[in-house]
N, C-alpha and C positions, 0 to 999 in steps of 0.2 A: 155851232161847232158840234161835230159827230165826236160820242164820249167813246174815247181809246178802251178796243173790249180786254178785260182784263184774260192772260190768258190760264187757260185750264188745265191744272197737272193731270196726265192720264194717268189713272189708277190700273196698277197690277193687277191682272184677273184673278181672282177670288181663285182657289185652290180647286173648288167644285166644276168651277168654269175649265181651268187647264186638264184637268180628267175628262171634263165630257167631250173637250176637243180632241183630246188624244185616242179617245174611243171612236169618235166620229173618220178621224183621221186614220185607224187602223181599218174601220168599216169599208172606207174607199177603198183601203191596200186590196183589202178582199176581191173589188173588181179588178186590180191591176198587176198581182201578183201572183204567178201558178200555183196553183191549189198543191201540194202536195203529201206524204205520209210515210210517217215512218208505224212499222207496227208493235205490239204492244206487248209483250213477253214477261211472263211473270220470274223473278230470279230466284231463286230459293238461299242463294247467298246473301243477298239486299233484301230480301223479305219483303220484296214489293215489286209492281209491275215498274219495269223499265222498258225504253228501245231495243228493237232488233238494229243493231249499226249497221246491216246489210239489206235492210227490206224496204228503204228509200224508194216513193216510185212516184212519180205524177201522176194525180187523180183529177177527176171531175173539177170542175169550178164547182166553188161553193160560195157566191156571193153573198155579204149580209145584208139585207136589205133593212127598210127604216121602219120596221117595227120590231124585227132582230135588234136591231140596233138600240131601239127601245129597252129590248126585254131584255138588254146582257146588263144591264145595268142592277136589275133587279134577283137576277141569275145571281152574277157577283155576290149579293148580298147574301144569297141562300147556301153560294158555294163555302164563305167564309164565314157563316153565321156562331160558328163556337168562338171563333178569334172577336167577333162584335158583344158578344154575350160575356165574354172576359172582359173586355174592355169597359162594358156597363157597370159587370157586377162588381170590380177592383174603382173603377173608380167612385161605386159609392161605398163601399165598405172602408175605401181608407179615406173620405171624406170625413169618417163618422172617426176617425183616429183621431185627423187633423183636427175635429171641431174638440178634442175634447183640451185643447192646446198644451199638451207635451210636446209633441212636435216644434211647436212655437218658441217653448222654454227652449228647449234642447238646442235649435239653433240660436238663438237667442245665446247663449253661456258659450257654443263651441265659436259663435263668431266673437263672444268680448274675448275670448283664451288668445283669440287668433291675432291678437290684435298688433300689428305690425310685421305680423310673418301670414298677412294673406295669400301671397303666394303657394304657401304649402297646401291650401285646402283645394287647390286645380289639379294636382300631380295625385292629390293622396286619394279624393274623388273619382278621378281616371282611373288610377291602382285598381280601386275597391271597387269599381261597376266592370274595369276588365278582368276581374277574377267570374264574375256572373256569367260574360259571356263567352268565355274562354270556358267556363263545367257545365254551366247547363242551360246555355246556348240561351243567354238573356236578351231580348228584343223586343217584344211587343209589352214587358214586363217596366220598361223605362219611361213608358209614357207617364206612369201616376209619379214617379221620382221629379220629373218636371216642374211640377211646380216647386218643390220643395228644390230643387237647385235654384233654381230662378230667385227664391226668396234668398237663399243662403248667400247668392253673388252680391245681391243686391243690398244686403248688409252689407256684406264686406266690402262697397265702391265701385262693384262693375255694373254688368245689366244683364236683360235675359238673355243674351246670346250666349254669353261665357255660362249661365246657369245651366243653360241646356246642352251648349257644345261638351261642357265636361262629364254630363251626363251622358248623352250620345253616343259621343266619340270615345267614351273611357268602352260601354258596351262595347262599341263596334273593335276597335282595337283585340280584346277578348276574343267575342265571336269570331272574327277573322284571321288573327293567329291560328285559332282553333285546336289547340294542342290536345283540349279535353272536350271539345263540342261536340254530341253526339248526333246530332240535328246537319251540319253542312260536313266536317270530314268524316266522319261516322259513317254516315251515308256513304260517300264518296269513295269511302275507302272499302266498300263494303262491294259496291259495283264494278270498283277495278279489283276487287281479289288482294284487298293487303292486309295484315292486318292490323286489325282496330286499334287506331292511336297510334299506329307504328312511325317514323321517323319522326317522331317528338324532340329531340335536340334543337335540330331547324328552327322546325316551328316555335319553340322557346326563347331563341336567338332573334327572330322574329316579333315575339310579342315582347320583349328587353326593348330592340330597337324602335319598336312605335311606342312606346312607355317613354324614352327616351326624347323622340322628335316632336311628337302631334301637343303633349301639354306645351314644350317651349311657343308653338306655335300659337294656341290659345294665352297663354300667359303674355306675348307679346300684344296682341288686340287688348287684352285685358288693362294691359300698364297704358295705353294709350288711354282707355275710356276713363281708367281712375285720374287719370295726371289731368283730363280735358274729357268731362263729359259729353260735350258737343262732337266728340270724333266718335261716339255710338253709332255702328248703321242700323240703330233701330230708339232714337234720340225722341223722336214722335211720342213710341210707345213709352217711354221712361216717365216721358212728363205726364203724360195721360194717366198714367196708371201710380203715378208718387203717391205714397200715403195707404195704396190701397193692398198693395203686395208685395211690402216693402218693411222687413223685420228690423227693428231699430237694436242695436246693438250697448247688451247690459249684460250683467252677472246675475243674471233671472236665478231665483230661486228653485230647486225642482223637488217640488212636493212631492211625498210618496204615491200617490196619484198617476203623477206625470211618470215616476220611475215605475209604476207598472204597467203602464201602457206601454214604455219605450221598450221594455220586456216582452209584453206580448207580440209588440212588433218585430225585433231581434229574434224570438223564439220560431215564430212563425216563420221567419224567410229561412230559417235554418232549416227548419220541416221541409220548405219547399224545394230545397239545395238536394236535401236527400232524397225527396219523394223523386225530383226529377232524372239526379243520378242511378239511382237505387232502383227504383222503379217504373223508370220511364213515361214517366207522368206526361199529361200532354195538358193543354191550356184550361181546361174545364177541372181537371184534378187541382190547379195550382188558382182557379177562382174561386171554388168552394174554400179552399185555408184561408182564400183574404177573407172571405164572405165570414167566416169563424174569430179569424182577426179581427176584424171590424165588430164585431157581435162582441166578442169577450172584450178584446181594449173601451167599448162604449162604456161596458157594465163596470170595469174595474177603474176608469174614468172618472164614474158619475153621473151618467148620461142616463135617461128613462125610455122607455121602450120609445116612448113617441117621439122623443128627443132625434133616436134612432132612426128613425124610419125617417123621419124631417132631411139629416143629413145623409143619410144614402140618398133617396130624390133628389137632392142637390147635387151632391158628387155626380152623379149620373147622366144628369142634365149638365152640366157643366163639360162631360169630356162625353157629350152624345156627337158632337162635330164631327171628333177623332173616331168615334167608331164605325163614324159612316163613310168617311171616305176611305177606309180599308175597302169597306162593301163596295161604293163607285170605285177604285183602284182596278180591284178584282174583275169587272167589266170589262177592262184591255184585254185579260188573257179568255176572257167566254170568248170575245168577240175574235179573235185571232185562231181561236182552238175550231170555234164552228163553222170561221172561212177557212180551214185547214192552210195557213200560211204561216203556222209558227213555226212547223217541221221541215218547209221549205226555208226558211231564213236560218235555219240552225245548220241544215244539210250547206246550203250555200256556200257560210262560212266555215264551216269544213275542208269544204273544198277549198278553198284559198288557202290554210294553213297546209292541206298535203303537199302542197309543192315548193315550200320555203325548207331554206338550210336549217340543221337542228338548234342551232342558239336563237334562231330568227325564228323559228314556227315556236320556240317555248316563249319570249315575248310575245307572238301572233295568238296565242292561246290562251296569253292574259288577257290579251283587246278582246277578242271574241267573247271569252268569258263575262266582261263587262258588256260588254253591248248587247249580249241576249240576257244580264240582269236587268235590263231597264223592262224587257219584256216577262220576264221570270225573276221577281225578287224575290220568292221563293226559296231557300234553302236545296232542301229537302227537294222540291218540285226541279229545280232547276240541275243539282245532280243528277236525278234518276232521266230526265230529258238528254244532257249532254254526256254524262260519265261513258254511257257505254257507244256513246261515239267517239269520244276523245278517248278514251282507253287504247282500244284498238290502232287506231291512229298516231298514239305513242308508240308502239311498237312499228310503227312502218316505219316512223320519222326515225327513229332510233333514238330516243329520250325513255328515262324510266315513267313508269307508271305514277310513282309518289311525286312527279314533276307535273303530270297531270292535274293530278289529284291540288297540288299547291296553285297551278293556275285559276284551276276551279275556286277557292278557298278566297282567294286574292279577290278573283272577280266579281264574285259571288257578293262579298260583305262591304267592302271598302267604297263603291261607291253608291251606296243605301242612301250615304249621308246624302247626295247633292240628287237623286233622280225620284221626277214627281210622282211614280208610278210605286213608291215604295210607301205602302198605306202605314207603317208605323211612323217612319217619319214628318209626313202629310199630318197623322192623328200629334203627331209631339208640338208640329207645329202651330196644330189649331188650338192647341191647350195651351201654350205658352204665349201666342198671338203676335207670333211673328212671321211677317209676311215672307212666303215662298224665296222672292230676286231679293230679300235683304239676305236671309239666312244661305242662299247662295252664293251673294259675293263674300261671305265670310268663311263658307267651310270649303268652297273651290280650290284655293290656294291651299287647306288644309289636304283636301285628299289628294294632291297635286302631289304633294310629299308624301303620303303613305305610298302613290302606286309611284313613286320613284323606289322608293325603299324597296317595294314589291319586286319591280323590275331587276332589281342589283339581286336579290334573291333567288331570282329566275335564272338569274347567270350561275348563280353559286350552284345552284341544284344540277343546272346541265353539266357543267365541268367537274364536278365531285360526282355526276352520275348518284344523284340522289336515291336511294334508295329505303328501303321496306322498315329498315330497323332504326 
């Protein structure tokens, strides 16, 4: 008798794999898609080169061929090497905090405090990471918080979805309201001629209403995993990893040790709140204070110099994953930018939205907006590319410009969470080690509801004729 083959679960592609495909996959576009160009105009209002919205033209083919295709990979890395270089040097610097275990205490005492009111640590988490990215535009900043939520759920009964979803999504909420980000409406706002931070009401009402919807939505997955752990979509991992990043919940002690560390840490991100507002600090200003973080929390820890050096190489190594697939990430837009087909697909859909009625072209402008982020997760990049085509364009339609600027905003951040082309997410997920299609079927249905939220917003703005102030 022939022994029945046992059969083989296929394994999700590794996160490295769904990048190199999608690079590969834009390489082709390059032979099948008209080259086109928009040109390059330096603004004196945005303080940076933007589009001329009238200088659209078809150009030459520019195929990428396969050793292009090669080298955009590498490109990438060089393009975003200060965002890699943060990413190294925080995650060994707050490795050297975590080891000196404050941290450990700390959740340790706030999860036994919490004890039958877990609930409140998902909504108050959210609160406190959408204040980051609501002032100074926090994102690449929430991958080292990772582990440290994932520990935190994991006391309190959930697992690392909810750890990292409330980290995430408490960011993205922030950033995406955007009321005080200087980095996506700053910009935005800077290229359509409004001014800076101006119709802040909205956008308040806005970041109330996802404060309001998106924890209910993680708190429901949550109550499910704690009442029946087996309803985890990442159940695998839970088991795998029991015991090993997993804070047992006590009335820890916190030696004055631990209370100086937790100080150095507090002190430090406060620095960083201001250096960023204050002085527009950029990712390499905001690595050297953890890199000082890390240095002073070791010393006033307990920790010896070599003790130090030990856990930085480790922090380092541990989230060197995450700082590579920003770099492969970043390879879709070489590859896109050197077959010149990005300024064709943005012109494109352009064009669709001119000829829609004005309530229908401000939802059309949301969609657009998301579907040239998957190519541009980008902030900053993805403003100065579309604003001053969409600018002008609101005035044809006959929509305000801050309705613009709010599509932008919407489309821009909200869905980070679910597209594999957004290297901080890709980096959070290689840190917490959960896979791609699990952390999809849990935050799909999440962003499902912010860009509904989005959408009713979009109405509000056309029929109030949203404007400047």
């Amino acid at each position: 008798m022939k022994e029945k083959k046992e059969k083989k679960s296929i394994a999700f592609p590794h996160t490295f794999v769904i990048l190199f495909f999608i690079i590969a996959l834009m390489a082709i576009c390059t032979h099948l898609i008209p080259a086109g160009s928009y040109e390059r105009v330096f603004s004196e209002t945005a303080n940076r080169s933007v589009v001329d919205p009238d200088s659209f033209a078809y150009v030459e083919q520019s195929p990428v061929g396969f050793f292009a295709f090669l080298h955009a990979i590498p490109n990438g890395m060089i393009e975003v090497a200060e965002i890699m270089v943060f990413i190294f040097v925080v995650g060994g610097a707050f490795n050297i905090i975590t080891q000196t275990g404050a941290m450990e205490n700390g959740i340790k005492k706030l999860a036994y405090r919490l004890q039958g009111r877990e609930k409140l640590i998902i909504p108050l988490m959210m609160f406190v990471f959408s204040l980051g990215g609501a002032t100074f535009g926090m994102s690449e900043e929430t991958i080292i918080f990772i582990p440290i939520g994932i520990a935190l759920a994991r006391a309190l009964g959930y697992d690392a979805i909810v750890g990292m979803g409330m980290i995430t999504f408490g960011a993205a909420i922030g950033f995406s309201s955007g009321f005080l980000n200087p980095f996506n409406v700053g910009v935005a706002q800077k290229i359509a001629e409004l001014p800076t931070f101006s119709g802040m009401p909205l956008r308040i009402a806005v970041w109330v209403c996802m404060l309001a919807a998106v924890p209910l939505c993680i708190l429901r997955y949550a109550g499910k995993v704690k009442r029946d752990p087996s309803c985890s979509y990442v159940r695998d991992l839970e088991i795998s990893q029991q015991g090993s990043t997993t804070i047992t919940i006590e009335d820890a002690a916190l030696g004055l040790r631990d209370v100086l560390v937790l100080l150095v840490l507090a002190g430090g991100l406060a620095v960083i709140v201001l250096g960023v507002i204050k002085f527009s600090w950029g990712v390499l200003d905001i690595a050297s204070v953890f890199l000082g973080m890390g240095i002073l929390g070791g010393v006033v820890g307990g920790k010896t110099p070599n003790e130090m050096a030990r856990d930085f190489i480790a922090g380092a190594k541990d989230i060197a994953m995450g700082a590579l697939i920003v770099g492969i990430a970043r390879g879709i837009l070489v590859v896109m930018t050197e077959g010149q087909i990005l300024d064709t697909i943005v012109h494109a859909l352009a064009m669709v939205i001119s000829g829609l009625p004005k309530a229908v072209a401000a939802e059309g402008m949301l969609v657009v907006q998301c579907v040239i982020n998957f190519f541009i997760p980008s902030g900053s990049g993805q403003a100065s590319t579309t604003m001053p085509i969409m600018t002008p364009l609101a005035d044809i339609i006959g929509i305000s410009r801050q309705t613009a600027v709010l599509a932008f905003q919407f489309g821009d951040g909200f869905t980070n969470a679910i597209i594999p082309t957004h290297g901080t997410l890709c980096a959070s997920l290689g840190v917490a080690g959960i896979p791609f299609n699990k952390w999809f079927k849990f935050a799909l249905p999440v962003v499902a509801v912010e860009l509904a939220i989005c959408a009713v917003f979009m109405m509000i703005a056309v029929f109030t004729n949203y404007g400047p102030f």
